[in-house]
BADOBA-672620 format. One record per residue (C-alpha): z negated, x negated, y; residue in three letters; residue number from 1. Coordinates in nm, 4 decimals. Last residue first. Layout:
REC       c3       c1       c2 type seq
REC        Z        X        Y  ALA NUM
...
//
This chain:
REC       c3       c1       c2 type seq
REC   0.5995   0.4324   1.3073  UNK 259
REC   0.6432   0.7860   1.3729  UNK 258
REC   0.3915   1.0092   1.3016  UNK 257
REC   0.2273   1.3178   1.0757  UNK 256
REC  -0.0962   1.4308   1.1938  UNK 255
REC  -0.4281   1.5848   1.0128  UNK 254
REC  -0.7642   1.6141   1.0562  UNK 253
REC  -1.0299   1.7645   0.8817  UNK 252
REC  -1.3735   1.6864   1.1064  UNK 251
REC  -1.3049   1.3354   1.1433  UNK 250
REC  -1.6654   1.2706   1.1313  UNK 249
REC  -1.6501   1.2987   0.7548  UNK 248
REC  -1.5135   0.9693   0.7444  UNK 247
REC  -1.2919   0.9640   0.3637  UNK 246
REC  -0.9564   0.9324   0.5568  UNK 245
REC  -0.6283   0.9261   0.3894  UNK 244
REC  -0.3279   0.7152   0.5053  UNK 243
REC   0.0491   0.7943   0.4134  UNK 242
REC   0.3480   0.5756   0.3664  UNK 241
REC   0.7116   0.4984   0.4616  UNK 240
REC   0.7039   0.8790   0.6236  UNK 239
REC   0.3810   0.7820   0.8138  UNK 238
REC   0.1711   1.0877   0.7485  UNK 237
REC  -0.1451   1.0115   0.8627  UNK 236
REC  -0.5044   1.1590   0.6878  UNK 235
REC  -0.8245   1.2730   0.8096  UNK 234
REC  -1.1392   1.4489   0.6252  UNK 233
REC  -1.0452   1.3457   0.2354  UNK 232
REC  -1.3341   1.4383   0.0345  UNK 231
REC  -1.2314   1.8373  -0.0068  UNK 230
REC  -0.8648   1.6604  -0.1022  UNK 229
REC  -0.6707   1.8549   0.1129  UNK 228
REC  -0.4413   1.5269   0.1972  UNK 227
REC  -0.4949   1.4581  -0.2111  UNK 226
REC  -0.2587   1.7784  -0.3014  UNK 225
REC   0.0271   1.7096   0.0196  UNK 224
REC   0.0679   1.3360  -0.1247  UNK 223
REC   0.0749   1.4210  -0.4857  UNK 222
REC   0.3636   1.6757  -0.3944  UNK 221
REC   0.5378   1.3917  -0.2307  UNK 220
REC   0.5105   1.1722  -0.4696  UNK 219
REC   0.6676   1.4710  -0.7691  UNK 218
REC   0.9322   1.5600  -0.5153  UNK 217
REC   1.0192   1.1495  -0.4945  UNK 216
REC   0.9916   0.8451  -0.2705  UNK 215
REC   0.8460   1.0245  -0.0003  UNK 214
REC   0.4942   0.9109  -0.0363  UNK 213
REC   0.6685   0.5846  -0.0553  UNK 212
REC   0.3068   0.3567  -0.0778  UNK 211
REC  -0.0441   0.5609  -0.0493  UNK 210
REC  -0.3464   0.4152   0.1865  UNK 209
REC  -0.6776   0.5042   0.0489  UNK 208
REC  -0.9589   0.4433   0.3362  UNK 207
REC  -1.3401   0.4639   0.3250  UNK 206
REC  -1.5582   0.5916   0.5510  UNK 205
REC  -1.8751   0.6784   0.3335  UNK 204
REC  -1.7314   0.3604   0.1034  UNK 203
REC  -1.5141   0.4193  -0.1768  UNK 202
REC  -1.6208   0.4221  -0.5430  UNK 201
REC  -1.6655   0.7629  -0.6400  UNK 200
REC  -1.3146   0.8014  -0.5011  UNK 199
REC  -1.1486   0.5195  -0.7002  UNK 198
REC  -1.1051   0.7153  -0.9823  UNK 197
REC  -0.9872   1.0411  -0.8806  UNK 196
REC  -0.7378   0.8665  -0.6357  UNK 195
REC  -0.6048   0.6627  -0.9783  UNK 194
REC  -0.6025   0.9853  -1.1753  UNK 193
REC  -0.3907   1.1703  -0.8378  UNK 192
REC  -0.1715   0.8543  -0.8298  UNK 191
REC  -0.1127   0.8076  -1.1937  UNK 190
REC  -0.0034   1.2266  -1.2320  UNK 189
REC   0.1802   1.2537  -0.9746  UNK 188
REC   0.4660   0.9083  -1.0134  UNK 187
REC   0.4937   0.6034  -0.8105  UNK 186
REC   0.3030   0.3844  -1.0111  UNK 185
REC   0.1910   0.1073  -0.8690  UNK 184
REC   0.1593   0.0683  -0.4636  UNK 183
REC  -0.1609   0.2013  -0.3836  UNK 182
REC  -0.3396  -0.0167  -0.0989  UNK 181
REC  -0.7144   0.0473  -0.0654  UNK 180
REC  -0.9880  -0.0255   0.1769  UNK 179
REC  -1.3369   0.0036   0.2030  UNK 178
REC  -1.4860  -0.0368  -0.1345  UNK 177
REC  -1.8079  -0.0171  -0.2291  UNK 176
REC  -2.0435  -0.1991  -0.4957  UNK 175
REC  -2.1194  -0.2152  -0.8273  UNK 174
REC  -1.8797  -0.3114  -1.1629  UNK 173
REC  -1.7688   0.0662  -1.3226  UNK 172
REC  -1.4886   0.0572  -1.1374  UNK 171
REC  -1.3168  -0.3034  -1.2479  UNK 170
REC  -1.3432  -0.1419  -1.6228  UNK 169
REC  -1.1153   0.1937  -1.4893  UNK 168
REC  -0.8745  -0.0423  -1.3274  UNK 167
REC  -0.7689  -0.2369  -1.6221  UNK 166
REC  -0.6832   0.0268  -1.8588  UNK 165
REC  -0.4596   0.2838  -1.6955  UNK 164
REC  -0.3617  -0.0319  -1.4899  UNK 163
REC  -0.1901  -0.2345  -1.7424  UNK 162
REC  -0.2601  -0.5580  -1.7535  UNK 161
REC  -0.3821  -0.8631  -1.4916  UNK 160
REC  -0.6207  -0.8531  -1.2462  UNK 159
REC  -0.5771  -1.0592  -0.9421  UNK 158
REC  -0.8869  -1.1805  -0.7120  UNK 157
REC  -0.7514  -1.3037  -0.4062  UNK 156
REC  -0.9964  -1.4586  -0.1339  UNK 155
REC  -0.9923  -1.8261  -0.2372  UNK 154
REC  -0.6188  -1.8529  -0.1204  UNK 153
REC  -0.5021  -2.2145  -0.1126  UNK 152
REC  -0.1211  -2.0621   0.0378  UNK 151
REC   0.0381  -2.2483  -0.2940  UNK 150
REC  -0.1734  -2.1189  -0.4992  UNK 149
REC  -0.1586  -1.7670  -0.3958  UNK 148
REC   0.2073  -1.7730  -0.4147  UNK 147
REC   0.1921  -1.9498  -0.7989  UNK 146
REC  -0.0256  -1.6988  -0.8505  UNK 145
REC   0.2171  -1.3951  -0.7588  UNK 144
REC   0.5085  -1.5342  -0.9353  UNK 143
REC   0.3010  -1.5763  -1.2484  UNK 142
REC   0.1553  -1.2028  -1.2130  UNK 141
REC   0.5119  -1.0740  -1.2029  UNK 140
REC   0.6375  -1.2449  -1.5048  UNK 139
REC   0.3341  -1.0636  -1.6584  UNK 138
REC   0.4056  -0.7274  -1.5274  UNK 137
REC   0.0836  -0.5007  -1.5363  UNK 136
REC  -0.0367  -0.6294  -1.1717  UNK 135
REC  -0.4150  -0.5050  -0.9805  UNK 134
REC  -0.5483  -0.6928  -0.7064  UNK 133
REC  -0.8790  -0.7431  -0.6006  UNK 132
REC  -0.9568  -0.8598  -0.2119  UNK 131
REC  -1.2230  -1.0076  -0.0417  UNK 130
REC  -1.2062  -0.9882   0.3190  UNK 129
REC  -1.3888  -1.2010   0.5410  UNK 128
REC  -1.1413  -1.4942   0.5036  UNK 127
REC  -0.8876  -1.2762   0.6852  UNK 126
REC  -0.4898  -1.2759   0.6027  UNK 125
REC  -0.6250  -1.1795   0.2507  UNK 124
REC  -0.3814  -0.8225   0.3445  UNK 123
REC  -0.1239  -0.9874   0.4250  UNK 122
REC  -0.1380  -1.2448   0.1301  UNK 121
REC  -0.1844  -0.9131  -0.1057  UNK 120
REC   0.0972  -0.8001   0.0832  UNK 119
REC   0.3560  -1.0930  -0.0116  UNK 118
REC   0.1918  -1.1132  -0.3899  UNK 117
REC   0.4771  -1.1177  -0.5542  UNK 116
REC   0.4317  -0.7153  -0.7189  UNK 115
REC   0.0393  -0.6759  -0.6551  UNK 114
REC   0.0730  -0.3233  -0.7559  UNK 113
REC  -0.2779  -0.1323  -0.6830  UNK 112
REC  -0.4300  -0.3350  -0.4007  UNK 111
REC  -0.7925  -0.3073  -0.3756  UNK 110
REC  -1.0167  -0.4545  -0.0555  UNK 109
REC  -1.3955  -0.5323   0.0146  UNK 108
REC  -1.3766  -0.6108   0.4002  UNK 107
REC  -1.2246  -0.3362   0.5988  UNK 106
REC  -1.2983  -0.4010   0.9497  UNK 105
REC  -1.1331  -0.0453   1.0142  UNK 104
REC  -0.9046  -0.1656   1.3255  UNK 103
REC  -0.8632  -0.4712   1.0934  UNK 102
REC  -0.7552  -0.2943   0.8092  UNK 101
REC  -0.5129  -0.1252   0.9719  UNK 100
REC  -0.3671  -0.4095   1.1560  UNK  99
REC  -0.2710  -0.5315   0.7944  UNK  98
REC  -0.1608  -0.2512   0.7110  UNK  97
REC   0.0397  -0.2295   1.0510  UNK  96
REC   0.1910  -0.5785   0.9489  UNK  95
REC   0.2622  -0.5272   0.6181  UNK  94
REC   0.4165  -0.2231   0.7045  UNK  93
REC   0.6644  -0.4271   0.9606  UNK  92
REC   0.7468  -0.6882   0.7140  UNK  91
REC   0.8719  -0.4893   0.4624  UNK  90
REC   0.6969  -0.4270   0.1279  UNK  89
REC   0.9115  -0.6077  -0.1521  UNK  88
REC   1.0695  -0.4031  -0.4161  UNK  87
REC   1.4359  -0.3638  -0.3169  UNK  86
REC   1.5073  -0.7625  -0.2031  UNK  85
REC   1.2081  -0.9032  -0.3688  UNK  84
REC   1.2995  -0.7627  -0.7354  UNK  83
REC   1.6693  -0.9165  -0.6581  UNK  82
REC   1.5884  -1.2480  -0.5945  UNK  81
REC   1.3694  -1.2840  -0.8504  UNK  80
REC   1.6328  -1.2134  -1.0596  UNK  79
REC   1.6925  -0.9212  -1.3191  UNK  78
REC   1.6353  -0.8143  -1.7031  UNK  77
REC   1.4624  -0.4952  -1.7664  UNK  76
REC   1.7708  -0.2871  -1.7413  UNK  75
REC   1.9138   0.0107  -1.5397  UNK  74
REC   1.8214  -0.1587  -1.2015  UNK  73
REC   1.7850  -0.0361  -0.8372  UNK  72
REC   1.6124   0.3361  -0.8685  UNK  71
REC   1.3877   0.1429  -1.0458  UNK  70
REC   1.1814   0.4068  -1.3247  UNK  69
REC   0.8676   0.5647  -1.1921  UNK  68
REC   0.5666   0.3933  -1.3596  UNK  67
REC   0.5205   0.0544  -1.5875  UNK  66
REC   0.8852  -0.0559  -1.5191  UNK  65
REC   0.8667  -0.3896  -1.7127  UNK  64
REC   1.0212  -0.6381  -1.5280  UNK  63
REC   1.1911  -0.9803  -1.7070  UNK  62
REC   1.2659  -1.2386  -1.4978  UNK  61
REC   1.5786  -1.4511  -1.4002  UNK  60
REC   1.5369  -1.7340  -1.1421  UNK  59
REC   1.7796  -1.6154  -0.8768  UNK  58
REC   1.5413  -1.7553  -0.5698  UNK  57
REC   1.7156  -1.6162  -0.2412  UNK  56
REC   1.5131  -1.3461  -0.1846  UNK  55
REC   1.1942  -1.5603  -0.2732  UNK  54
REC   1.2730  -1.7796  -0.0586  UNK  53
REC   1.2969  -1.5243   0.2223  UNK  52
REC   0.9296  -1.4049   0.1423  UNK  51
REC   0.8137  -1.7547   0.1357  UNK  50
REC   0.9047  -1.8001   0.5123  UNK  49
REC   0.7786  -1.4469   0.5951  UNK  48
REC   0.4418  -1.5566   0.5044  UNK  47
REC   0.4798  -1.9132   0.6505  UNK  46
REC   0.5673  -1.6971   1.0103  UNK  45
REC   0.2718  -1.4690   0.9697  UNK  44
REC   0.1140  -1.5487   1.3259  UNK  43
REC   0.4395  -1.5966   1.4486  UNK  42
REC   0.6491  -1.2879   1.3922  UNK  41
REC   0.3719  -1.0611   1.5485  UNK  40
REC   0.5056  -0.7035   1.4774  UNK  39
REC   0.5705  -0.4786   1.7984  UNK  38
REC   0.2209  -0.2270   1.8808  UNK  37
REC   0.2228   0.1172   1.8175  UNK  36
REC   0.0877   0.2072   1.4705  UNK  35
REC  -0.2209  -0.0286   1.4586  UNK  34
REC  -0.3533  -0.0466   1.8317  UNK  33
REC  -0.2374   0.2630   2.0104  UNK  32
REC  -0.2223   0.4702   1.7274  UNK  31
REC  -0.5559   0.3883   1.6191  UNK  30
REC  -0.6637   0.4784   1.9443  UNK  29
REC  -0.5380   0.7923   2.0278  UNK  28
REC  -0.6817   0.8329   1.5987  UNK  27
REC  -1.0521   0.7724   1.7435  UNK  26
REC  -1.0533   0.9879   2.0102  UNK  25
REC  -0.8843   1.2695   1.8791  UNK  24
REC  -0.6170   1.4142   2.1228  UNK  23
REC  -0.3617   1.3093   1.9211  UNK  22
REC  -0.0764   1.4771   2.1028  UNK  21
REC   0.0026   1.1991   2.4332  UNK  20
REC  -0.0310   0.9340   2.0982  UNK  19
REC   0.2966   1.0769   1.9653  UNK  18
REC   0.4039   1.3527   1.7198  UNK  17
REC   0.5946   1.3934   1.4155  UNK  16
REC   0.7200   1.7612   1.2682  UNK  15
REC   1.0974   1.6996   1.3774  UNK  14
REC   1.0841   1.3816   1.2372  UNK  13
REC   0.9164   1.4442   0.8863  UNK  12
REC   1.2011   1.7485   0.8413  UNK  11
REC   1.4773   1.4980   0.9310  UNK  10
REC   1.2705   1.2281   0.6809  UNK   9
REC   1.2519   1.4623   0.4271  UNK   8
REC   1.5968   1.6298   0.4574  UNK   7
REC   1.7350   1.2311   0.4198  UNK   6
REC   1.4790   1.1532   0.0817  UNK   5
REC   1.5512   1.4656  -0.0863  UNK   4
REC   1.9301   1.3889  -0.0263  UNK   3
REC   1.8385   1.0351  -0.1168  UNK   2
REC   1.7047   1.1491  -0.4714  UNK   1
//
């Protein structure tokens, strides 16, 4: 798996471009205000502060791998310490997620894989959004509400079970969605269902952001299948993650950059 992980990333860098090649007005300047600036250490300081306890907390827990197995662990039985040291988003892509969203004004928000609960809080870093969060591991979903307890988060639905099941009920409540973070099951066949699903749901310009697109040849052939999506009219290859566009303004288009 890292030799298909190093030729990706060589093949993703020589194909990667900058913001003097996006000569689309509106991706110039998400580039320039999402992908391009440094991440604020400050603003998310308490964030980052629970993170690092978190790597150093060796409470044992029991994870259930509900999609591709850990390339980390052969068992079911590690720390808390460990989970948040492989599993945990890093800072950075919090960040530009985060930035993301804001650039969109994304306000009604999903996050498939809620893990600890460090990019949910990212993501919740604005009382105008509300988000729903999705967690089959139930060691995992008392980790993550003892976080958003301890932050006073009003903003943070999370949904516990398996998300075959869970997800699909959610869906059929009204209303749009703007935004959405998948980051459960990093297998083909869960993340093209789970695009299928949420796609009647998303707003006119809607976004579906995909975790470790590269993570595998089965990811990576989901990613290239929902970029040509017929409903998907922009997309950003990121190498760490890929972003698809529902706008229809965008007029099909398609970039892969470094971030």
């Amino acid at each position: 798996m890292k030799i298909f992980q190093a030729k990706s990333f060589l093949r993703h860098w020589l194909l990667r471009v900058d913001e003097h090649s996006l000569h689309s007005p509106f991706f110039y300047d998400l580039y320039q205000q999402v992908i391009k600036p440094a991440p604020n250490n400050d603003h998310f300081a308490a964030i980052e502060a629970l993170r690092h306890q978190l790597t150093i907390n060796q409470t044992p827990i029991t994870v259930i791998d509900l999609g591709a197995q850990s390339e980390h662990f052969s068992t079911s039985q590690r720390t808390i310490a460990q989970v948040a040291s492989t599993s945990l988003t890093p800072q950075r892509w919090c960040q530009l997620i985060w930035r993301l969203m804001r650039f969109l004004g994304s306000k009604k928000v999903v996050e498939l894989g809620t893990s600890m609960g460090i990019m949910s809080l990212y993501m919740a870093n604005d009382p105008n959004v509300r988000l729903t969060t999705f967690e089959g591991n139930p060691d995992m979903v008392n980790i993550s509400l003892t976080n958003f307890e301890s932050f006073k988060t009003a903003n943070i639905r999370l949904v516990e079970g398996n998300i075959d099941k869970t997800l699909p009920d959610y869906l059929e409540s009204p209303g749009k969605i703007d935004f959405v973070w998948m980051d459960a099951n990093h297998r083909y066949e869960p993340t093209i269902r789970y695009f299928d699903a949420l796609k009647l749901r998303m707003a006119e310009k809607g976004v579906v952001a995909i975790d470790d697109i590269y993570h595998s040849p089965e990811m990576l052939r989901a990613w290239h299948e929902l970029r040509q999506h017929d409903l998907v009219y922009g997309s950003l290859d990121l190498f760490r993650c890929g972003i698809l566009f529902l706008d229809p303004t965008l007029n099909k288009q398609h970039f892969v950059c470094g971030a």
